[in-house]
py3Dmol code that shows the C-alpha trace and the ligand (Angstrom):
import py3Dmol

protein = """\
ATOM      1  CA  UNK A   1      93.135 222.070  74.380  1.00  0.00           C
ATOM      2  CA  UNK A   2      95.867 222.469  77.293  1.00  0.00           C
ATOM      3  CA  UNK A   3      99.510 221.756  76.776  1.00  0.00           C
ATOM      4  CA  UNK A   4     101.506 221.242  80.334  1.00  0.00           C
ATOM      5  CA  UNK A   5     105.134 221.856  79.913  1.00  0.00           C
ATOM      6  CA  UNK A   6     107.104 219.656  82.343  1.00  0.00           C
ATOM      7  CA  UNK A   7     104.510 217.439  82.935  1.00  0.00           C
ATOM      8  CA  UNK A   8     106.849 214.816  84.463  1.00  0.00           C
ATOM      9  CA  UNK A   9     107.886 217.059  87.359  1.00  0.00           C
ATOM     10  CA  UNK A  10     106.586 217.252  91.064  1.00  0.00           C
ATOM     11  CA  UNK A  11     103.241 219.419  90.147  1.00  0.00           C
ATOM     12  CA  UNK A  12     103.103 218.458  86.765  1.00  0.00           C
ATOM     13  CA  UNK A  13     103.113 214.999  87.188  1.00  0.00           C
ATOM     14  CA  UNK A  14      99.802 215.439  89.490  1.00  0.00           C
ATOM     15  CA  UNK A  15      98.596 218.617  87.202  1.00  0.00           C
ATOM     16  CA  UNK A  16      98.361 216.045  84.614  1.00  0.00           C
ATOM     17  CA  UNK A  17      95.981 213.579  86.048  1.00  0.00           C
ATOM     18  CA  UNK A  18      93.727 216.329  87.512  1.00  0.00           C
ATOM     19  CA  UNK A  19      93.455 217.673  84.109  1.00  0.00           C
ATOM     20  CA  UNK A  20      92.842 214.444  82.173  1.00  0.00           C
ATOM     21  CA  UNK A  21      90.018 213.691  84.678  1.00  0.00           C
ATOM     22  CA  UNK A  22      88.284 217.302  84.412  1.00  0.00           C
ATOM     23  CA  UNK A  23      88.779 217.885  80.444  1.00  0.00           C
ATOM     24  CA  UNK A  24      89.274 214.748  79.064  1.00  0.00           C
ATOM     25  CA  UNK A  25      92.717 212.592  77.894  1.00  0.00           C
ATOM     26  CA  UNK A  26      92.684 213.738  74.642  1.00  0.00           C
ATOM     27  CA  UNK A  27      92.385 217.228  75.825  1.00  0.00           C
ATOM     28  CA  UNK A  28      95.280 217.662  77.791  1.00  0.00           C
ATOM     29  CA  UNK A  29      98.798 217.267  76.067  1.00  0.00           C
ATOM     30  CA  UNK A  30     101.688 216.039  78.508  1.00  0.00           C
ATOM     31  CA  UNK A  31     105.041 217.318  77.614  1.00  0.00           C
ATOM     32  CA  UNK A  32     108.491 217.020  78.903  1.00  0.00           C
ATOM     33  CA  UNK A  33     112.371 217.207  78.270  1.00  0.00           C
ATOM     34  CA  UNK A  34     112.355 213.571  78.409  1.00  0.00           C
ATOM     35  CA  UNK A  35     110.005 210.331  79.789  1.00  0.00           C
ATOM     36  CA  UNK A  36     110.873 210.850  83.059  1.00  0.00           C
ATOM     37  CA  UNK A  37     107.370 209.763  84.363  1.00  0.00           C
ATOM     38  CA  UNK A  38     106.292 206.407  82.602  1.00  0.00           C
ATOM     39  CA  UNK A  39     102.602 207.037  84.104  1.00  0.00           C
ATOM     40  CA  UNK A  40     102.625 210.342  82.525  1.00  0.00           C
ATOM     41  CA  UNK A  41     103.763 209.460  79.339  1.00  0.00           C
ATOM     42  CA  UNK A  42     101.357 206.426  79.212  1.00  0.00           C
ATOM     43  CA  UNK A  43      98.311 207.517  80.248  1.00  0.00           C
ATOM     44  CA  UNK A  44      97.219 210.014  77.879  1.00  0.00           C
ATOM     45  CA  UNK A  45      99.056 212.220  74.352  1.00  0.00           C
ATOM     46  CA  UNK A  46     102.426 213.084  75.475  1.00  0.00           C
ATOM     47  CA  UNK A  47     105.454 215.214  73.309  1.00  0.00           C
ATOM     48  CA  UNK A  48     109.047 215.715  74.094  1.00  0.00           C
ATOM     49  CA  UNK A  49     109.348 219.275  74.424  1.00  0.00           C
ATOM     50  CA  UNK A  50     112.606 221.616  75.343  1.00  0.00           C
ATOM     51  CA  UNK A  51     110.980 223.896  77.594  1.00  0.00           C
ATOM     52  CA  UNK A  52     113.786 226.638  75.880  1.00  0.00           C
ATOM     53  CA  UNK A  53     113.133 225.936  72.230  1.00  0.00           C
ATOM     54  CA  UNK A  54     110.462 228.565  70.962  1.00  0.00           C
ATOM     55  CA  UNK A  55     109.742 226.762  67.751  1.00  0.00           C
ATOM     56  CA  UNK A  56     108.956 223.490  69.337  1.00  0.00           C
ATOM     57  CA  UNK A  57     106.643 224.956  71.746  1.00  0.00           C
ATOM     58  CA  UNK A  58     105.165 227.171  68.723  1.00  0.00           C
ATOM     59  CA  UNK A  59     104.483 223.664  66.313  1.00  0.00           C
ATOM     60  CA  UNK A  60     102.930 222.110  69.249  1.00  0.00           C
ATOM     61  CA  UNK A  61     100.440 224.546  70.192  1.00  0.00           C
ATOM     62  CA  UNK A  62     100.204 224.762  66.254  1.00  0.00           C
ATOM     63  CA  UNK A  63      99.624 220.738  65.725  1.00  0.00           C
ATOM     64  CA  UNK A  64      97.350 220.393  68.933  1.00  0.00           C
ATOM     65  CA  UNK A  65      95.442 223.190  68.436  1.00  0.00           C
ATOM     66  CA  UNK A  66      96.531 224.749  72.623  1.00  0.00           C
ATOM     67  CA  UNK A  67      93.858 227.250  74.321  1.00  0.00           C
ATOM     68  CA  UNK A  68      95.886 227.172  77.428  1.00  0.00           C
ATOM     69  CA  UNK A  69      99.767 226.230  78.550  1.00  0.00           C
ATOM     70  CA  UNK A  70     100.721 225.508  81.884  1.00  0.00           C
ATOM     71  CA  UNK A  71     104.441 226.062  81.951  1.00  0.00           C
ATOM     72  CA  UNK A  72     105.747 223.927  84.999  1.00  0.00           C
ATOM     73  CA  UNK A  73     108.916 223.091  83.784  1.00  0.00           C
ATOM     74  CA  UNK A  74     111.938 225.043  86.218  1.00  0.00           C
ATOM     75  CA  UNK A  75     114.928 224.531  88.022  1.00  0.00           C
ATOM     76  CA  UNK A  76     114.350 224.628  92.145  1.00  0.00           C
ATOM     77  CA  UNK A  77     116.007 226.534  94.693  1.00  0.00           C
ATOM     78  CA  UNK A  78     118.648 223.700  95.605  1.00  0.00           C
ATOM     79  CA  UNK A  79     119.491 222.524  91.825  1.00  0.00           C
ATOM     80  CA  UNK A  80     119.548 226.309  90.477  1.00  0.00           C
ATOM     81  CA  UNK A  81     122.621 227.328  93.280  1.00  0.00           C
ATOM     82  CA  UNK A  82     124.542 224.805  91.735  1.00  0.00           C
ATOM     83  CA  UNK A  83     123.439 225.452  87.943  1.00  0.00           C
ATOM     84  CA  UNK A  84     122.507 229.636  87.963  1.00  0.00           C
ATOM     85  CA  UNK A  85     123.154 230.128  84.449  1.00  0.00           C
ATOM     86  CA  UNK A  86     121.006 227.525  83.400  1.00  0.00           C
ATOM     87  CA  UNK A  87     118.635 227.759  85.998  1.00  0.00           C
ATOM     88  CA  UNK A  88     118.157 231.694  85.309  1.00  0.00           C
ATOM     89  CA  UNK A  89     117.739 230.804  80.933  1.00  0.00           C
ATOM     90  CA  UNK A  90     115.361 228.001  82.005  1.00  0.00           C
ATOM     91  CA  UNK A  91     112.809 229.569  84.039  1.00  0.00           C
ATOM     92  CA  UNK A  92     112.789 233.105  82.521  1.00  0.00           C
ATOM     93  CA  UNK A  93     113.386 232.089  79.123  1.00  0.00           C
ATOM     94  CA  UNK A  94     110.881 229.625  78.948  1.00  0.00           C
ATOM     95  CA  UNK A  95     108.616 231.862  80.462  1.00  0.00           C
ATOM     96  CA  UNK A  96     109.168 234.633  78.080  1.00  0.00           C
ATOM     97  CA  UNK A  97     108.641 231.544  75.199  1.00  0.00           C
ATOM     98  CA  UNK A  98     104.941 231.116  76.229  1.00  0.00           C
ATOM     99  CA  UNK A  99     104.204 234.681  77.050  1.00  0.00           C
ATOM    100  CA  UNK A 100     105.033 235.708  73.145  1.00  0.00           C
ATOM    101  CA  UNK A 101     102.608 233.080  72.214  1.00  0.00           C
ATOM    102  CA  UNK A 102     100.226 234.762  73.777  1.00  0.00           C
ATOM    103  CA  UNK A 103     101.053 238.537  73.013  1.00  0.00           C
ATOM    104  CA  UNK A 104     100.831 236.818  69.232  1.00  0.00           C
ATOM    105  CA  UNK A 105      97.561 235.574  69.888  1.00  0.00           C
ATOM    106  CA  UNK A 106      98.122 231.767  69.656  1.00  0.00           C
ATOM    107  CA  UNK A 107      97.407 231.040  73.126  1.00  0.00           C
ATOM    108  CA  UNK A 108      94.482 232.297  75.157  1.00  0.00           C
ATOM    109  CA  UNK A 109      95.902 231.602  79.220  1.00  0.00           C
ATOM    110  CA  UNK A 110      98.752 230.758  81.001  1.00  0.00           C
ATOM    111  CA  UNK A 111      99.593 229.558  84.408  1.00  0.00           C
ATOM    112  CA  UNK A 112     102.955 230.120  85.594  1.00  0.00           C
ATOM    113  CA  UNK A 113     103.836 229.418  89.180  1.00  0.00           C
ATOM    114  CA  UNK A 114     105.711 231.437  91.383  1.00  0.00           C
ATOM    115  CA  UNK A 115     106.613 230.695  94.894  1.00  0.00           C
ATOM    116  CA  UNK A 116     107.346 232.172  98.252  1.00  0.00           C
ATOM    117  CA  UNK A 117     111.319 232.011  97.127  1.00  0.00           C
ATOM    118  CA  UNK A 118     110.321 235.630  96.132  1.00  0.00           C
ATOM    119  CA  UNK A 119     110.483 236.629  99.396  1.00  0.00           C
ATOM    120  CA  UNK A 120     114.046 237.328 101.096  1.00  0.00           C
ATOM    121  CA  UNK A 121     115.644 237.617 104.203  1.00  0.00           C
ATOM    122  CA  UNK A 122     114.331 241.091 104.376  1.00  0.00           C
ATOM    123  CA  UNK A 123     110.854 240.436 104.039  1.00  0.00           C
ATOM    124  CA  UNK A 124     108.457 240.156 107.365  1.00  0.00           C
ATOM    125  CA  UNK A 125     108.975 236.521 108.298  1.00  0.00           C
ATOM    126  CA  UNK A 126     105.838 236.257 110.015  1.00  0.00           C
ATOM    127  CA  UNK A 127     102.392 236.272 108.302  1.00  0.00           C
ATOM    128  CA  UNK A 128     104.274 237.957 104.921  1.00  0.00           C
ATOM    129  CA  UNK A 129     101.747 240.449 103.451  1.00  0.00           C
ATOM    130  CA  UNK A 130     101.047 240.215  99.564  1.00  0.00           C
ATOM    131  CA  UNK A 131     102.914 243.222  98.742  1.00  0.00           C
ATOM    132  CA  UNK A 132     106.088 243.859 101.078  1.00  0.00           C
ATOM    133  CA  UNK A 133     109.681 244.152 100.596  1.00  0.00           C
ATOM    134  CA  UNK A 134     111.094 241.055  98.412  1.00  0.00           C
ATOM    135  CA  UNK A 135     114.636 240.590  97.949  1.00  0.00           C
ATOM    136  CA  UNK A 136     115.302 237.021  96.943  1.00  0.00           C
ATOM    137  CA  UNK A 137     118.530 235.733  97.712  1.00  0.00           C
ATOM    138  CA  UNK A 138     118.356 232.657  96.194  1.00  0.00           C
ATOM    139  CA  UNK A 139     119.003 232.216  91.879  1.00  0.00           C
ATOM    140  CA  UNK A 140     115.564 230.498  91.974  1.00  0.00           C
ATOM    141  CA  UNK A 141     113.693 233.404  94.078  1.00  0.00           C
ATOM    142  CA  UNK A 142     115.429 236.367  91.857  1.00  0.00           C
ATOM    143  CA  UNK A 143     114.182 234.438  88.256  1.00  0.00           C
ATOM    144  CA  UNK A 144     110.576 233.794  90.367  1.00  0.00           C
ATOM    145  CA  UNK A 145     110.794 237.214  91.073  1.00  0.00           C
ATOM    146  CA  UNK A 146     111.914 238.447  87.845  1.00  0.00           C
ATOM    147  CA  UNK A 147     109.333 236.586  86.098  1.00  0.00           C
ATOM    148  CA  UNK A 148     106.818 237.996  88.142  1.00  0.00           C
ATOM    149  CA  UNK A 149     106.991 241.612  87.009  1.00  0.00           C
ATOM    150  CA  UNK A 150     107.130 240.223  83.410  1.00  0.00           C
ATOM    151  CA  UNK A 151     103.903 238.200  84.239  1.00  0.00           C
ATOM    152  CA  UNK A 152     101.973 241.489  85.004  1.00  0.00           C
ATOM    153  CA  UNK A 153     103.825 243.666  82.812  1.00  0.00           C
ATOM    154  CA  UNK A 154     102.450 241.581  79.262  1.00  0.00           C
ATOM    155  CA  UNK A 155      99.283 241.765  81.149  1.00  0.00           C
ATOM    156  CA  UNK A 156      99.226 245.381  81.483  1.00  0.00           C
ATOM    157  CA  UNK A 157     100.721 246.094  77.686  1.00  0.00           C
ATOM    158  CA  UNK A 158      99.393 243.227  75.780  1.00  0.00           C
ATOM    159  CA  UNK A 159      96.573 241.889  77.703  1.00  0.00           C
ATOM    160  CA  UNK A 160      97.906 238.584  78.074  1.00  0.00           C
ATOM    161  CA  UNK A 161      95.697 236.545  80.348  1.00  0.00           C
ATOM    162  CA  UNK A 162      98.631 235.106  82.326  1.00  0.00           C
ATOM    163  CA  UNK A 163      97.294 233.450  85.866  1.00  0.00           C
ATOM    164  CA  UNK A 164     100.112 232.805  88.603  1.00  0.00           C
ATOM    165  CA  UNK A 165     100.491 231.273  92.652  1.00  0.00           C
ATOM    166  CA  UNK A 166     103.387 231.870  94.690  1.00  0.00           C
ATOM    167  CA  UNK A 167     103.469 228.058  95.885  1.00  0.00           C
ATOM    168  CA  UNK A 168     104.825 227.144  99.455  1.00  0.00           C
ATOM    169  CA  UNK A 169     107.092 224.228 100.042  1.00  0.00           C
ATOM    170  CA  UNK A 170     104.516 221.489  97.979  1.00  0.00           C
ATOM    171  CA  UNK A 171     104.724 217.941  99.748  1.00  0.00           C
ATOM    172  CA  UNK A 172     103.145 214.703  97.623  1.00  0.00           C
ATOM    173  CA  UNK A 173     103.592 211.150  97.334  1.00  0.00           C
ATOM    174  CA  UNK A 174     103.283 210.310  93.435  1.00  0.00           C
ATOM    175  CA  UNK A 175     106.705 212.111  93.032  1.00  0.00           C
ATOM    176  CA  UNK A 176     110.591 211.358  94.780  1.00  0.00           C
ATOM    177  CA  UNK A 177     111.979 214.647  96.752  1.00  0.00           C
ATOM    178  CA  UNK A 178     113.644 217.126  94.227  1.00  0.00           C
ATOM    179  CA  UNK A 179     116.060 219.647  93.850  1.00  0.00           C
ATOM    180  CA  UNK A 180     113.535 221.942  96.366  1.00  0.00           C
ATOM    181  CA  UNK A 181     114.898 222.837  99.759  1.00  0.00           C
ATOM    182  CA  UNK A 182     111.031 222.161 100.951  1.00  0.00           C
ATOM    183  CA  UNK A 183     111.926 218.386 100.210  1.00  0.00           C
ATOM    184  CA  UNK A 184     112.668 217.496 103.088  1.00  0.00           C
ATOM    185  CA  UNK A 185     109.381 216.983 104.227  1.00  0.00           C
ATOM    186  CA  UNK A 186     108.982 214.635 101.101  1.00  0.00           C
ATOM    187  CA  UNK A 187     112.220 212.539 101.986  1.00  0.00           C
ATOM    188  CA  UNK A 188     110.839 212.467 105.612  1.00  0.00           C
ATOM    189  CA  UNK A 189     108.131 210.522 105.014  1.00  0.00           C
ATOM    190  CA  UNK A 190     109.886 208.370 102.794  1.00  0.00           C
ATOM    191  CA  UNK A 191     112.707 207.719 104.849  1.00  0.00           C
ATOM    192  CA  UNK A 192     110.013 206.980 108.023  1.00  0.00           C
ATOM    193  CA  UNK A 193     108.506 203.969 106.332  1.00  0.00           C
ATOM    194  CA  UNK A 194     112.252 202.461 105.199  1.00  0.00           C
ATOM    195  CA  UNK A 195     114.389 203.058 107.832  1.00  0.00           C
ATOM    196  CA  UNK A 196     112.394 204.329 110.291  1.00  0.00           C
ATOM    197  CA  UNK A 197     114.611 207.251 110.813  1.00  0.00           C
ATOM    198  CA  UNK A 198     115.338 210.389 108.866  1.00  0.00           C
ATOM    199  CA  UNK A 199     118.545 212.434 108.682  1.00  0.00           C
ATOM    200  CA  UNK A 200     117.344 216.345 108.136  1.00  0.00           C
ATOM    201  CA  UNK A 201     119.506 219.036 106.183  1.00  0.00           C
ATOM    202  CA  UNK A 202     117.555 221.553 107.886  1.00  0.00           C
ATOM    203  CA  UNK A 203     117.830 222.322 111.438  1.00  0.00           C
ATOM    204  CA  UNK A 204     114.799 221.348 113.505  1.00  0.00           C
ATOM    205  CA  UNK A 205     113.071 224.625 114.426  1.00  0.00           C
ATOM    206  CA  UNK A 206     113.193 225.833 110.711  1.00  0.00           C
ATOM    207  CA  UNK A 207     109.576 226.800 109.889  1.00  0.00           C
ATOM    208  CA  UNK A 208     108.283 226.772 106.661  1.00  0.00           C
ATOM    209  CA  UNK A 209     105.095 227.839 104.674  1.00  0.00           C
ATOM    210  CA  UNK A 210     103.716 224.013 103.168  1.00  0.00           C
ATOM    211  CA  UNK A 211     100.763 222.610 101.088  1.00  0.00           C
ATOM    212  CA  UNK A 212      99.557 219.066 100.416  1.00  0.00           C
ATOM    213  CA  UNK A 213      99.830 218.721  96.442  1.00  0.00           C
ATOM    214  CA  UNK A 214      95.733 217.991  96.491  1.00  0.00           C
ATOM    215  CA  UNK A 215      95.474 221.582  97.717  1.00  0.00           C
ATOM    216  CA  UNK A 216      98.180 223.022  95.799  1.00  0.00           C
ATOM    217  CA  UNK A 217      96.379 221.548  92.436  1.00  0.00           C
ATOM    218  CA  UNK A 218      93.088 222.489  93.630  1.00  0.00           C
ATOM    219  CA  UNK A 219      94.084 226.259  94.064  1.00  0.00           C
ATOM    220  CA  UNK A 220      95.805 225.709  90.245  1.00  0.00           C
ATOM    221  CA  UNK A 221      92.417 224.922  88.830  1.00  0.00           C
ATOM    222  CA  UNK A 222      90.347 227.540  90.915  1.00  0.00           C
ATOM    223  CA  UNK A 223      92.393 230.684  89.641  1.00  0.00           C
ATOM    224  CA  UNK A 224      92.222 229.131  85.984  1.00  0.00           C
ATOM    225  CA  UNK A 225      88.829 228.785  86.020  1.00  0.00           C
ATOM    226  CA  UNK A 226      87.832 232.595  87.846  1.00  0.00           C
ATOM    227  CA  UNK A 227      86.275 234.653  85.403  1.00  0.00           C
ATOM    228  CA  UNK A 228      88.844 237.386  84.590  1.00  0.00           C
ATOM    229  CA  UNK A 229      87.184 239.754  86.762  1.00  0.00           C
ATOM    230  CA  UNK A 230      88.310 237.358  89.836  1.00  0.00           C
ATOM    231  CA  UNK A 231      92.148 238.094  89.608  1.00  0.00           C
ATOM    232  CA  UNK A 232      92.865 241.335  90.602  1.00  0.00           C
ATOM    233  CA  UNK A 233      96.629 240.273  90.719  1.00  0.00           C
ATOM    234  CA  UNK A 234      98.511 239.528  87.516  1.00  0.00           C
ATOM    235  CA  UNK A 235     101.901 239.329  89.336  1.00  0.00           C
ATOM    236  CA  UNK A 236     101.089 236.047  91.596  1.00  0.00           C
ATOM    237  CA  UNK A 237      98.957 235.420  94.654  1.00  0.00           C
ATOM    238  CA  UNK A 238     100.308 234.548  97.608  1.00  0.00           C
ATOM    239  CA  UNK A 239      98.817 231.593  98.665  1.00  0.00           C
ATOM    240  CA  UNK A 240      99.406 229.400 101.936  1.00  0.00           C
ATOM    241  CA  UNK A 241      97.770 226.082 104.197  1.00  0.00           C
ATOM    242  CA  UNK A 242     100.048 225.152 107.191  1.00  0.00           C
ATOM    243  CA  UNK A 243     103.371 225.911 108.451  1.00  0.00           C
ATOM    244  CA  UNK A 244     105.737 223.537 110.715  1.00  0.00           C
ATOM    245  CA  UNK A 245     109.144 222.566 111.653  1.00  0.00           C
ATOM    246  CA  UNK A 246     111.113 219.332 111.272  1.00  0.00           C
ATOM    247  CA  UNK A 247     110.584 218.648 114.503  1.00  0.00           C
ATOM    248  CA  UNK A 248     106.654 219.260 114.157  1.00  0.00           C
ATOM    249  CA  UNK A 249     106.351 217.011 111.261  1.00  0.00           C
ATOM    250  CA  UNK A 250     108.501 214.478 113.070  1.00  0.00           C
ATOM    251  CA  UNK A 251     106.308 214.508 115.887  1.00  0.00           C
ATOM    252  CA  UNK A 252     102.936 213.670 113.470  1.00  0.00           C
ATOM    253  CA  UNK A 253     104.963 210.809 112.157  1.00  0.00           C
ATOM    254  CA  UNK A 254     105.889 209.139 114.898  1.00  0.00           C
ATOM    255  CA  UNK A 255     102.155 209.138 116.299  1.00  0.00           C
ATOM    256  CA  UNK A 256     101.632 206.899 113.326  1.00  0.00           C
ATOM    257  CA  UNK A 257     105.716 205.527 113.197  1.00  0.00           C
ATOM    258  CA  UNK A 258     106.243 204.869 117.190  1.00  0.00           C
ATOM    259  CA  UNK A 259     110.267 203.966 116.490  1.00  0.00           C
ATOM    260  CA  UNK A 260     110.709 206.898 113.988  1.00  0.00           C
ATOM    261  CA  UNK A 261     113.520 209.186 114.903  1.00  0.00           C
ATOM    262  CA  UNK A 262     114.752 212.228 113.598  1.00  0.00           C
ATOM    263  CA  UNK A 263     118.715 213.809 113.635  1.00  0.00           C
ATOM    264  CA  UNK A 264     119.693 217.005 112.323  1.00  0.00           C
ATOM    265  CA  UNK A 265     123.263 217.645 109.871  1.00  0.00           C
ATOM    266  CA  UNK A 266     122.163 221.180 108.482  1.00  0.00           C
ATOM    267  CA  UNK A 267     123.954 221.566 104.706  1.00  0.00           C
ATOM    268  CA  UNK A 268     123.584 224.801 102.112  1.00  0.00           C
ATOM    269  CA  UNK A 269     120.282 224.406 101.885  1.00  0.00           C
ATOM    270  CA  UNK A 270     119.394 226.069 105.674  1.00  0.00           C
ATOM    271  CA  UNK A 271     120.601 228.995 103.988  1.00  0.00           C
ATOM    272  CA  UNK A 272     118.045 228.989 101.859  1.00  0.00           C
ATOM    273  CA  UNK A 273     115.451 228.111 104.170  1.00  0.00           C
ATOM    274  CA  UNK A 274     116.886 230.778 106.345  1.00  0.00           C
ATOM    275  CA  UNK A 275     115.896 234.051 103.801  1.00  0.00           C
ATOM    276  CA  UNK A 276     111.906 232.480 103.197  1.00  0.00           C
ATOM    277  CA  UNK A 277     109.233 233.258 105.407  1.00  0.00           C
ATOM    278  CA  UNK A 278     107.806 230.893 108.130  1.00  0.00           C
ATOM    279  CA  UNK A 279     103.957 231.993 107.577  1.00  0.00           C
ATOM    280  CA  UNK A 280     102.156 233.406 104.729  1.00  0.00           C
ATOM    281  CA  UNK A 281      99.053 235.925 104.545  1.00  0.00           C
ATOM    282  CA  UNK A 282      96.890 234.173 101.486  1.00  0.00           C
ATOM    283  CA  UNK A 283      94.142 236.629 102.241  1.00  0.00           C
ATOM    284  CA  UNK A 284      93.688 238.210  98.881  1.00  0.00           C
ATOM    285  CA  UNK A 285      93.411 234.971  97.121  1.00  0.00           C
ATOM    286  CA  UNK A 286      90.904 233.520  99.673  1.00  0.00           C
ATOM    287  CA  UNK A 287      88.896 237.275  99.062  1.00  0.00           C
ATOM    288  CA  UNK A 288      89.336 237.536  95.111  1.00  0.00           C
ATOM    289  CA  UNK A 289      88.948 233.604  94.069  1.00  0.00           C
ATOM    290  CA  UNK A 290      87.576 231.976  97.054  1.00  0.00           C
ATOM    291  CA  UNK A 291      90.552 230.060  97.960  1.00  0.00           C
ATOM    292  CA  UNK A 292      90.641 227.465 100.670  1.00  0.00           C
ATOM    293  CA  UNK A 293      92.675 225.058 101.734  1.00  0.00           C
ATOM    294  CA  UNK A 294      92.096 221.337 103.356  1.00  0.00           C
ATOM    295  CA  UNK A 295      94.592 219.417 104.275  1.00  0.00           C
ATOM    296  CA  UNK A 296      96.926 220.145 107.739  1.00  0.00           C
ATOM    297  CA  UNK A 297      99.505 218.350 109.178  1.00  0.00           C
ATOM    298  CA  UNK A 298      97.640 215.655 110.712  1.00  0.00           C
ATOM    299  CA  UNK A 299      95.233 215.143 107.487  1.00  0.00           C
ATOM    300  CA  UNK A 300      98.193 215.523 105.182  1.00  0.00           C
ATOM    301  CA  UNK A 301     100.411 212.615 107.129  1.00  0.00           C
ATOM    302  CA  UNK A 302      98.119 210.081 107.008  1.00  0.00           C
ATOM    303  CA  UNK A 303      97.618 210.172 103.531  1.00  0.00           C
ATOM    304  CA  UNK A 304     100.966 210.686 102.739  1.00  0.00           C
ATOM    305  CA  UNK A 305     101.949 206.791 104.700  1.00  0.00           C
ATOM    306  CA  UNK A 306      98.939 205.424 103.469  1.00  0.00           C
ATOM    307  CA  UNK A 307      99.671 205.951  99.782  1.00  0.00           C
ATOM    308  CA  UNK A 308     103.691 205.512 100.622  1.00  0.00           C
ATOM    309  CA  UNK A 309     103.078 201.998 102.526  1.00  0.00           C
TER     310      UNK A 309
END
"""
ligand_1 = """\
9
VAH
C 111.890 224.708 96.567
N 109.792 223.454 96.666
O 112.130 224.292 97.668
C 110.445 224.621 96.074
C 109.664 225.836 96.495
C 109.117 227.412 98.334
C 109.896 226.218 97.943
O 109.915 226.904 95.668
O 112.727 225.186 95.855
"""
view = py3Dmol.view(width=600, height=400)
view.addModel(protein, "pdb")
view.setStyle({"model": 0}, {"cartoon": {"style": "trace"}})
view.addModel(ligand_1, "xyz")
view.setStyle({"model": 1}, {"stick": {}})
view.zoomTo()
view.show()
């Protein structure tokens, strides 16, 4: 059975359906801090779970009888400046939670997401090879980061079969914009349909690696399912679709949004934006796994308004 910590959030609320529909309801155990997510909670066996309380997570994979954990439950780059403390004991503790389960022998796989917030203002903005210099700058990136080398380290020791993605900014309609400086291009949208304008914290020629959710969860399930021998990286896989500016994605929308209009008031979060890449090089998960991607810009915008109408 599969337990998904923080199944309420932006991937997990989307993890959870694509789960349910490939292994079953029963099979697939949605868990959160709280109900955040009423569709979540009602549509198939849900727990309330804190993500840093190692006996909880222990008597549920005990109760439900868990093969696999999908720990999506973190703080983003935005909401972690403002809480690093508890951003840093959230994602690496909880982390560190699930990976003893495993060393013990009481789970068989993980999936842990990491994201391009590894990368740092040093890092080659363009086309950003797997392995190149990473120095986060961000409280999210560094615990990312951080969480990485502890991914492929209880690989190495303990043979822990720990799968991971370094996500870029992850754009879907079934959940509001969060704490992610990516968000934007969540809000945008949003915004488009009510008010047919859109006030961006970014500045408009920041570009950004992105992925439609469909993709993002499609590349989720692919690396799960490889057979070992697949993942030659146990730290995390870059993995990319489409890059583009505000004033790209602006442009798509008002193709389909005539009136739209965009203005710019840059806040903290260009900063952030500022030390990621713009492109990403995916090529070793497209070679190991057979990753691919579908959606674009174009593709992505239309379903995007037609599911936000
Ligand atoms: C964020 N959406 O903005 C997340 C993601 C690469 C960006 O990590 O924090």
């Amino acid at each position: 059975k599969i337990l998904i910590i923080g199944a309420c959030g932006q991937i997990g609320t989307e993890l959870t359906q694509k789960l349910r529909q490939l292994y079953g309801t029963e099979n697939v155990i949605a868990s959160d801090i709280r109900k955040l997510n009423i569709d979540v909670v009602n549509s198939g066996p849900f727990e309330v779970v804190n993500a840093l309380d190692f006996n909880q997570i222990e008597h549920l994979v005990e109760v439900h009888q868990i093969d696999e954990v999908y720990l999506m439950a973190a703080l983003l780059s935005a909401t972690a400046e403002k809480n690093p403390a508890f951003a840093w004991d959230l994602n690496m503790n909880s982390l560190f939670h699930v990976l003893n389960l495993a060393k013990a022998g009481k789970i068989k796989k993980i999936f842990w997401p990491s994201s391009i917030a590894v990368f740092g203002p040093t890092t080659p903005k363009e086309n950003t090879p797997q392995y190149t210099v990473m120095e986060p700058s961000t409280v999210y990136g560094i615990s990312k980061q951080a969480g990485e080398r502890w991914c492929e380290y209880y690989h190495n020791v303990f043979g822990v079969d720990v799968r991971s993605i370094r996500y870029p900014g992850l754009i879907s309609w079934s959940s509001p914009p969060g704490g992610g400086t990516t968000d934007y291009a969540v809000d945008i949208y949003h915004k488009a349909l009510a008010d047919q304008k859109y006030e961006c914290f970014l500045s408009s020629e920041t570009k950004m690696p992105m992925m439609y959710m469909d993709d993002a969860i499609a590349a989720t399930i692919k690396i799960m399912q490889a057979p070992v021998e697949e993942i030659k990286i146990r730290s995390s896989y870059n993995l990319a679709a489409m890059s583009f500016t505000p004033t790209e994605i602006a442009a798509e929308i008002k193709k389909h949004i005539p009136e739209f209009t965009i203005t710019y008031e840059p806040d903290f979060r260009q900063k952030i934006a500022d030390s990621w890449p713009a492109s990403i090089d995916d090529s070793s998960a497209r070679e190991d796994w057979n990753w691919n991607h579908e959606f674009d810009l174009a593709t992505m915008t239309v379903d995007m308004l037609e599911h936000l109408k």
